[in-house]
N, C-alpha and C positions, 0 to 999 in steps of 0.2 A: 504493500500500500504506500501509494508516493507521500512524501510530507508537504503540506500545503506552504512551508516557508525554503524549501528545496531551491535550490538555483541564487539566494539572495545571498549578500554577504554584507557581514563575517558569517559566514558558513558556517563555522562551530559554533560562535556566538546563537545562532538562530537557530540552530540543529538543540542549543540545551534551553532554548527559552522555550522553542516547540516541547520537549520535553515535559519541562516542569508546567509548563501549562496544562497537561492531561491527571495531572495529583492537584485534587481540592488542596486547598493553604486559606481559607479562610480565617481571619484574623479568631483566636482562643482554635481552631482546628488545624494544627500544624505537625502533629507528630507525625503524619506520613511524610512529607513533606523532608522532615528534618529527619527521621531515617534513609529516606530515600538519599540523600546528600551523603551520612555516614558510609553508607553500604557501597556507595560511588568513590566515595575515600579510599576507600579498605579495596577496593576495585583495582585502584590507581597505587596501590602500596604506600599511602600516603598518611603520613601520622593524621589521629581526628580527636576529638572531644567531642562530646557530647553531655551537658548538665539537663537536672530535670525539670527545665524551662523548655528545653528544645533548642537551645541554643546551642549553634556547630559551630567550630575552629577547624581548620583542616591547615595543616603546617606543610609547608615544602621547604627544602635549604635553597639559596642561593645557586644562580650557574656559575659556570667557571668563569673566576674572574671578578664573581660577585659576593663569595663566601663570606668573608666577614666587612661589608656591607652595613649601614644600618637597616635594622630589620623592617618593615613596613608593611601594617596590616590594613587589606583590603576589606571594605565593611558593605552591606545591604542586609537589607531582610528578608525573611521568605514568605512573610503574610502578606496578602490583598486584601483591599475592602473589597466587599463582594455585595455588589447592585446590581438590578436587573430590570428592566422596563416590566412595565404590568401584566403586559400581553404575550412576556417570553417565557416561554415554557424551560425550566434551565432548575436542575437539583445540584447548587454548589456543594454538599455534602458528597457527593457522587460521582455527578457530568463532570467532564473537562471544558475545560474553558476552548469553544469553537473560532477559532482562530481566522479572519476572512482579511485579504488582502487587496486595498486600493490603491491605484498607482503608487506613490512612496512609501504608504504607512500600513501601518499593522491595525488590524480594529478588532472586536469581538463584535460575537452575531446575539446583540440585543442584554448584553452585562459588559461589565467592567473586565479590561485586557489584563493588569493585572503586571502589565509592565512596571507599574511600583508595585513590589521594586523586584521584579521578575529577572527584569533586563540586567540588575545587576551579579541577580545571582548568576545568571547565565553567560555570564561576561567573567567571572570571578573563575566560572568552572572551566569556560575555554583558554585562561591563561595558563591555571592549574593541569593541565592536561598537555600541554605545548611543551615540547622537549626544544622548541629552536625560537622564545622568544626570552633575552637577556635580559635578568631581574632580581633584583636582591632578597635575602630569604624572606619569604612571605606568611604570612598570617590572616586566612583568610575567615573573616567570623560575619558568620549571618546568623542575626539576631531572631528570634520570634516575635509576635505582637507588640510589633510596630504602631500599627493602625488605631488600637482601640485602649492605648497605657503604655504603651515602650519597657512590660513590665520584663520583655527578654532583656535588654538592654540593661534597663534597673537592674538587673540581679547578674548581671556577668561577672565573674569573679573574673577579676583585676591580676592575679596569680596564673593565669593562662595566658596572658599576653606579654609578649616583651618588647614587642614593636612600639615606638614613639612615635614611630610617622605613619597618621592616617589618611589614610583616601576612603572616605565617605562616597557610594555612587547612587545616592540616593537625592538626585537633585533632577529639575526639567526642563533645564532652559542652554541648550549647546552656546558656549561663548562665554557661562558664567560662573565664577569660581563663590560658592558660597562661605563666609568666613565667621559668621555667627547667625545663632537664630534665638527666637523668642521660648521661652518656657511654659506649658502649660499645664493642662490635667481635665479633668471628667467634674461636672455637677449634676448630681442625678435626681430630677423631684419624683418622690414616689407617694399616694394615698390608697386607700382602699374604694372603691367605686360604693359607693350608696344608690339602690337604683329602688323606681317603684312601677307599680305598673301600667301600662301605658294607655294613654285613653284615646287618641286618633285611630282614623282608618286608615288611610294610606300612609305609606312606609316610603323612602323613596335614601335612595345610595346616592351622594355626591361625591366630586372626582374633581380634586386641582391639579391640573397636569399642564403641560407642555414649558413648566421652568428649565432653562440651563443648569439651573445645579455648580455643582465644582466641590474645587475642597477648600475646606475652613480656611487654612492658613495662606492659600495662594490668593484664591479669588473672591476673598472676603469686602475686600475694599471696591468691588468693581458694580455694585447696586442691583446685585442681584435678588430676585424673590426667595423668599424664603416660604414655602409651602404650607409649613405648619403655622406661621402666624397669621398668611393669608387666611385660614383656613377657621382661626380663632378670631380674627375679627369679619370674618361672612359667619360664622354660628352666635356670633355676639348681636348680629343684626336677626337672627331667625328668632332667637328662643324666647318670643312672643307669644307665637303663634305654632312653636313647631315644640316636638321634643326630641333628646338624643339620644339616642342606643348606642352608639358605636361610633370611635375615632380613633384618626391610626396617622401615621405620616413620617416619612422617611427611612433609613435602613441602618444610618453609620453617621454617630454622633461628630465624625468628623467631615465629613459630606453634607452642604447645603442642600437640602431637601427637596426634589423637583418635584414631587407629588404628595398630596395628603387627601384621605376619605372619611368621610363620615357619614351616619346613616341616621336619616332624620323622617318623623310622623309628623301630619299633621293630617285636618281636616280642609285646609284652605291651600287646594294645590297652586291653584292662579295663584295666589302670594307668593308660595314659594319659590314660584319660578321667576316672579317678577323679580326677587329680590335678585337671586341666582345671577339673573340674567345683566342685572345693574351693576353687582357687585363684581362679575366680568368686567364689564364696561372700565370702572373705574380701578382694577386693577391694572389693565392695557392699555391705560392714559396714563399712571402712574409711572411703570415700567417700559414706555413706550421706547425709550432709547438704551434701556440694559437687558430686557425681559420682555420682551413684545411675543410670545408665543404663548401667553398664561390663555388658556380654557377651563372652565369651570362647567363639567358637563353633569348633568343629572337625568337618574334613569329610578324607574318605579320598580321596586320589589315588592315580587307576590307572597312571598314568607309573612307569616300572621304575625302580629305585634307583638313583641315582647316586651320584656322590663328594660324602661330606660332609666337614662342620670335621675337621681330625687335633681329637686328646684337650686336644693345648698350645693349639690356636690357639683353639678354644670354650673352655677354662680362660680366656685372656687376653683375650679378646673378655669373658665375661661380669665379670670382674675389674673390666675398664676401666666399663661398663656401668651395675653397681653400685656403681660407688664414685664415680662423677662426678658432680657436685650438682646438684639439680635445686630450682627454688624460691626461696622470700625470703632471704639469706644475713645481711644485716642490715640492722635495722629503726631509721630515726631516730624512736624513741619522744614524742616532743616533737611532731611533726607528724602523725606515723603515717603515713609514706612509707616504702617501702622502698629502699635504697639501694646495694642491693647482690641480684645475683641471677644463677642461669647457667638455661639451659632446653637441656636435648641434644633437638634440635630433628627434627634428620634422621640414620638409621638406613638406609645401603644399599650396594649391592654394586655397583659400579663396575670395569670392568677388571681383575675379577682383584683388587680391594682393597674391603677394607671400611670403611666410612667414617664417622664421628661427628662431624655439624657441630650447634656450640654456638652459641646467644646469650649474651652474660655482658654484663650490665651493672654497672656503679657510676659512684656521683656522686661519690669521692673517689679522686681517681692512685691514694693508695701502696696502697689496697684491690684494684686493677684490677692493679695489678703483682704484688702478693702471690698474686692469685686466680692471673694466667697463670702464676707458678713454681709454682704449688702442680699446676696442671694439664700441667706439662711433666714434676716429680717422677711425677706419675701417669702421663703417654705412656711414660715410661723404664720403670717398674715392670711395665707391661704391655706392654712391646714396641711400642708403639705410636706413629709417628713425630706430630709435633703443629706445628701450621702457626695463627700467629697473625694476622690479616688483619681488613684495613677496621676499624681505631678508630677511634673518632669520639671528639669530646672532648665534656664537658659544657657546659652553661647555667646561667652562676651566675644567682641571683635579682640583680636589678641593685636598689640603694637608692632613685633615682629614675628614674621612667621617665615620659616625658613621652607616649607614645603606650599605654603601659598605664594611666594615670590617663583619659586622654578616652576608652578604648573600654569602661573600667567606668563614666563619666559618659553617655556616649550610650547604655551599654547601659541604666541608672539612669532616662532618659529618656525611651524609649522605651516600655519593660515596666515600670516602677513599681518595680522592685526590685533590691535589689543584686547586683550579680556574685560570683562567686566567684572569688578570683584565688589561684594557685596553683603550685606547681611539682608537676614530675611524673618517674616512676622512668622510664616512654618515652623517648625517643628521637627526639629533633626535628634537623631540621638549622638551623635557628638557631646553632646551637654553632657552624660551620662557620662561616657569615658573620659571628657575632661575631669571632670569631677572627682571619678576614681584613679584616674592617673593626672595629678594637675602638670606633667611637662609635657603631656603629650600633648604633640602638634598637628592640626588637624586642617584639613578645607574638605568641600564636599562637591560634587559636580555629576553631571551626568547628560544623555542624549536628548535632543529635544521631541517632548511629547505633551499632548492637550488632553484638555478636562478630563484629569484622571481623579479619583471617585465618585466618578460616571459610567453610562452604559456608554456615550461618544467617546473613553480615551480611544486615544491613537498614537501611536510610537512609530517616527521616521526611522524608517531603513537606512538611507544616505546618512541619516546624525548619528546613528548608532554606529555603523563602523567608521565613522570618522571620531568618533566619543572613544570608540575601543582602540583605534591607532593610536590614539591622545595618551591613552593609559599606557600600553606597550613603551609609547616613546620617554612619558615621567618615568618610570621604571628602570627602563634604560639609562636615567639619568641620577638616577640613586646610588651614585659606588664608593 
């Protein structure tokens, strides 16, 4: 059976990204994933770790010429967020991730490619395997859950590495050497649902769909819809005349939410739809120039009424809903990075509870500490218990950096032109290993690819093996 990335190059590059593409790595489901790496080590005669994170190290020595070298560990991760359009039929616990090819770029068929940070691992595995590309001894560690705590990252023991110089390839913009990034973590509002029982006749399921989406930390500043608030102030405007049974919205607390549903009774269908139909209207004037593709569609379900929200608990839910911040929070005007930001990520009904997981980043503590009392005062105000999980700390820009100055020279080198070196409001685990190691030296980079945690990313073929020559060539320049 041919492989659908066959003929393209880096050849091995995409022969291991094909690979690891057909193993589920959904972010908290990684142990195949991080077996699968191990058992490909031990393949390759090649020293490996493995802790019970799922965190892999796979070590090689130096080539000749490069042996005592400093050491330099090669970093990505092996989890994806895992999102999928409504209408795609796709079991990430299971399926592989279907791989469909457009002129330059790589896409998946209706979910998330998975290129973050796929591409690294499979970049990491075709050096490791290369008997004829010059490199000093390497260390290469792919972390687990990435996506949803950096809790692999968090817990790597510091005693496994002895490399100081990091190559981070967790980054998406070819041309840019990342050199600090912002710290974050998880706020989660969780209540128990109060429901009673319902007195309308007809039932009817609404659908906020056609948002761009993206991920928290890239394309937060850029005005995009946010699905679940949309979604809280059109049921803010219903619960008149309507009640609610059921709401849901988004997938991956770090992912802007391009769709959210809810399932709402009443007896005054003409209302409802008028309302529907306006609060369309007025979201597509709103978002006319970031977000112009919002629909808000409703369709009548024949399933008999059930128990919906009591009056307090849909009071408290929409309270909490609309008053939780979504967006740039603030902005270091001197640079024009945002530094501060929350995104209510995920909207859903769990056992009996309803659930609001947040991303909140910032690049300064006492703003990060300020945001979570401000968001605890709001769990109390609404009832609502609040659960604060997986911070990660930031990445200061370092003064000198000796392996950020040679991979803007090689990259200077090679293309004729200068890099971009930068810090960023994302969320890197660098911060982790400086932390645990504070001399290590780090920057981060990678191939250029779009709205990745989306069912649109897409990963350029041309920037990836030009991403992968980039690396070969720093490497080569480490003796």
């Amino acid at each position: 059976m041919s492989r659908i990335l066959e003929g393209y190059r880096p050849e091995r590059v995409l022969y291991y990204f094909e690979e690891i593409s057909k193993i589920p790595r959904c972010s908290g489901n990684e142990k195949q994933i991080s077996d699968y790496l191990v058992d490909w080590a031990k393949s390759k005669n090649l020293e490996v770790y493995q802790d019970e994170y799922h965190n892999v190290v796979i070590y090689k020595k130096g080539t000749p010429g490069y042996e005592n070298s400093p050491t330099v560990v090669l970093q990505g991760h092996m989890d994806m967020v895992c999102e999928k359009n409504e209408d795609t039929v796709h079991d990430f616990d299971n399926d592989p991730i279907k791989l469909v090819v457009k002129e330059d770029h790589i896409h998946a068929d209706g979910t998330t490619l998975g290129a973050d940070n796929g591409i690294a691992v499979a970049m990491n595995l075709a050096i490791l395997e290369s008997d004829d590309i010059p490199h000093p001894p390497l260390e290469v560690l792919i972390t687990s859950d990435e996506e949803t705590g950096m809790t692999g990252a968090m817990n790597v023991d510091p005693s496994v590495l002895k490399g100081r110089i990091l190559l981070n390839l967790d980054s998406e913009g070819e041309g840019i050497f990342t050199a600090g990034c912002a710290g974050g973590g998880r706020i989660n509002f969780s209540s128990k649902i109060d429901r009673k029982e319902g007195k309308y006749s007809k039932k009817y399921r609404i659908g906020i769909k056609g948002l761009v989406g993206g991920h928290s930390g890239v394309e937060i500043h850029l005005d995009r819809a946010n699905a679940n608030k949309l979604m809280g102030r059109l049921l803010f405007k219903l619960r008149e005349f309507a009640e609610i049974e059921d709401v849901q919205g988004g997938s991956a607390d770090n992912a802007i939410p391009r769709e959210a549903f809810a399932v709402a009774s009443t007896d005054d269908s003409d209302k409802l739809k008028s309302e529907v139909e306006e609060m369309e209207k007025t979201f597509r004037n709103e978002y006319a120039f970031s977000d112009a593709g919002i629909v808000i569609e409703i369709q009548e379900v024949e399933e008999s009424i059930c128990e919906v929200f009591s009056d307090d608990f849909l009071d408290r839910y929409l309270k909490l809903i609309n008053l939780v911040p979504y967006g740039p929070l603030k902005i270091n005007r001197d640079i024009d990075l945002v530094i501060q930001s929350n995104n209510p990520g995920v909207v859903k009904i769990e056992d009996g509870f309803l659930k609001v997981k947040c991303a909140a980043r910032s690049s300064i503590a006492t703003l990060r500490d300020d945001f979570c009392d401000q968001m605890v005062q709001l769990g109390e105000a609404t009832g609502f218990e609040v659960e604060k999980r997986a911070f990660y700390p930031g990445w200061e820009y370092a003064k000198e950096s000796y392996i950020r100055d040679l991979c803007a020279d090689v990259f200077k080198e090679e293309f004729g032109t200068e890099a971009k070196v930068e810090a960023i409001h994302a969320g890197l685990e660098c911060g982790f290993f400086i932390e645990k190691i504070p001399e290590m030296d780090a920057v981060s980079f990678g191939p250029e690819m779009h709205d990745i945690h989306t069912p649109d990313e897409h990963l350029s073929i041309s920037s990836t093996e030009r991403t992968y020559n980039l690396v070969k060539s720093i490497l080569k320049k480490i003796k």
